[in-house]
N, C-alpha and C positions, 0 to 999 in steps of 0.2 A: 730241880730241873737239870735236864744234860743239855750242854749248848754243844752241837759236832758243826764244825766245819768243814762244809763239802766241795773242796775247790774246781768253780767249773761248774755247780748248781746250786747250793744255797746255803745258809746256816740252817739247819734243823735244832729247834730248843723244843724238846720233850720230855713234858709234863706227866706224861700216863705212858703206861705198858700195858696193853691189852693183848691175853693170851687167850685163847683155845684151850680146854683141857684135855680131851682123849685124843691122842697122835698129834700132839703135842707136845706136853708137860709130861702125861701120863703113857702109859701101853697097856691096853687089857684092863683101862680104869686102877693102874697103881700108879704110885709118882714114880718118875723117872730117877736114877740117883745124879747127885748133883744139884738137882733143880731148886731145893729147895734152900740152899746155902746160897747160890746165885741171886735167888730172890730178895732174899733175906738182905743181901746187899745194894740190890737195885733199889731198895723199897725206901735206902736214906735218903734218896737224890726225885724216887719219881712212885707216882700213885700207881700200884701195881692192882691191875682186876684182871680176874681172869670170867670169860665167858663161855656158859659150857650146857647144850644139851644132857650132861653129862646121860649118857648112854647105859652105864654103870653103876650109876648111883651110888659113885665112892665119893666125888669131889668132895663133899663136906668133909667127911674123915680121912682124908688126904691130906687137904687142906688146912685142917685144924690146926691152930696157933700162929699159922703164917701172916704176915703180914701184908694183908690184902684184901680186897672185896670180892665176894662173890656174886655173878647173876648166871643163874638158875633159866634157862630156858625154859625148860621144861615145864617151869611152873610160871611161865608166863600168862599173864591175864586174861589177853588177847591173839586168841588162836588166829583169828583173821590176818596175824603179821610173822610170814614166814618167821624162821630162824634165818637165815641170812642177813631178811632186810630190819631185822633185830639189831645183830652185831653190826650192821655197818650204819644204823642210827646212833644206836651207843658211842663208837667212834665218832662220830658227825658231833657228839654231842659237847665236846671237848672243845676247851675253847685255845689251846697252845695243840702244839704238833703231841700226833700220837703214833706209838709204833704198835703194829698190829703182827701178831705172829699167829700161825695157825697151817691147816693141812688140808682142809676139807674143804669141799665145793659149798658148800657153807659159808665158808669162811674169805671167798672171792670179792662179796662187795665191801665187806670189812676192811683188805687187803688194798681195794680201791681207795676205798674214803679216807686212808690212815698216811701220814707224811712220809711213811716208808712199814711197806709191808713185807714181811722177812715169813716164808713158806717151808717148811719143814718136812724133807724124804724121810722118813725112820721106817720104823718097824710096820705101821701103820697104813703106809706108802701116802701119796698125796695125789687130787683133782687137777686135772690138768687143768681146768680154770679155774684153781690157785695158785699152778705154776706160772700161768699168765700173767695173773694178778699182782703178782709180787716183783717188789723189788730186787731182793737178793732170795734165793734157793742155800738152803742146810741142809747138811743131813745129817746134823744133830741140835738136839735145844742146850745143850753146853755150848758150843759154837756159836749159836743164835745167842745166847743171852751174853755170851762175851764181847759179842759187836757193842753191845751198849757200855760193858766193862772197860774194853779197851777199845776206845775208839775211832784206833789208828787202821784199826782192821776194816772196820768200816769203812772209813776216808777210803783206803785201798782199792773197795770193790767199785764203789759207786763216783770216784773222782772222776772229769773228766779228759 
């Protein structure tokens, strides 16, 4: 668990990292570089899953070895349940603060339901209603995943 203290709105103690993978993690379905060291480190402190239509069909061999869960969109059971209202039950489903990072109009009620949703401009670009949705805007997932590394950056944006 990371406990941040947000002076002027609350303590956030988060348990899980919940990412998006394509214009996110990844570009054009490859990993991004960096991301994968990043993680690798997050993953002492917090349960790292990443959630991904994956578009590509790279996630798995992307992924491989990393230290984390994968869900599969795509190969969800039940078509009847958008991908949206997927990711933002998944988050829902957690029972400590979760952080939700992500780019896509997709990934909006996630961004909602999560204790602090962090939206990523890249290569990619991002939904404006996940620019809404979110708490803090990147425009990189290095930057994004250092908010949880160094958490002073974070306190920075969001104190009041």
């Amino acid at each position: 668990m990371i406990e941040i203290q947000i002076p002027g709105l609350r303590t956030l103690r988060v348990q899980t990292l919940v990412l998006d993978f394509n214009g996110t993690m990844a570009c054009d379905g490859k990993l991004l570089p960096g991301v994968s060291e990043r993680l690798c480190e997050l993953s002492r402190n917090l349960d790292v899953v990443v959630v991904t239509a994956d578009t590509y069909g790279t996630v798995g061999r992307e992924l491989d070895g990393l230290p984390m869960t994968i869900g599969n969109l795509a190969e969800r059971v039940s078509a009847s349940v958008d991908e949206d209202e997927a990711k933002a039950r998944l988050v829902r489903s957690f029972k400590a603060d979760v952080v939700f990072i992500g780019n896509g109009r997709n990934d909006a009620p996630a961004m909602r339901a999560a204790a602090l949703g962090i939206v990523l401009i890249q290569a990619e670009c991002a939904a404006t209603s996940a620019l809404v949705a979110a708490d803090i805007a990147s425009t990189c997932i290095e930057n994004a995943l250092d908010l949880l590394l160094k958490p002073k950056r974070l306190i920075a944006s969001l104190r009041v």
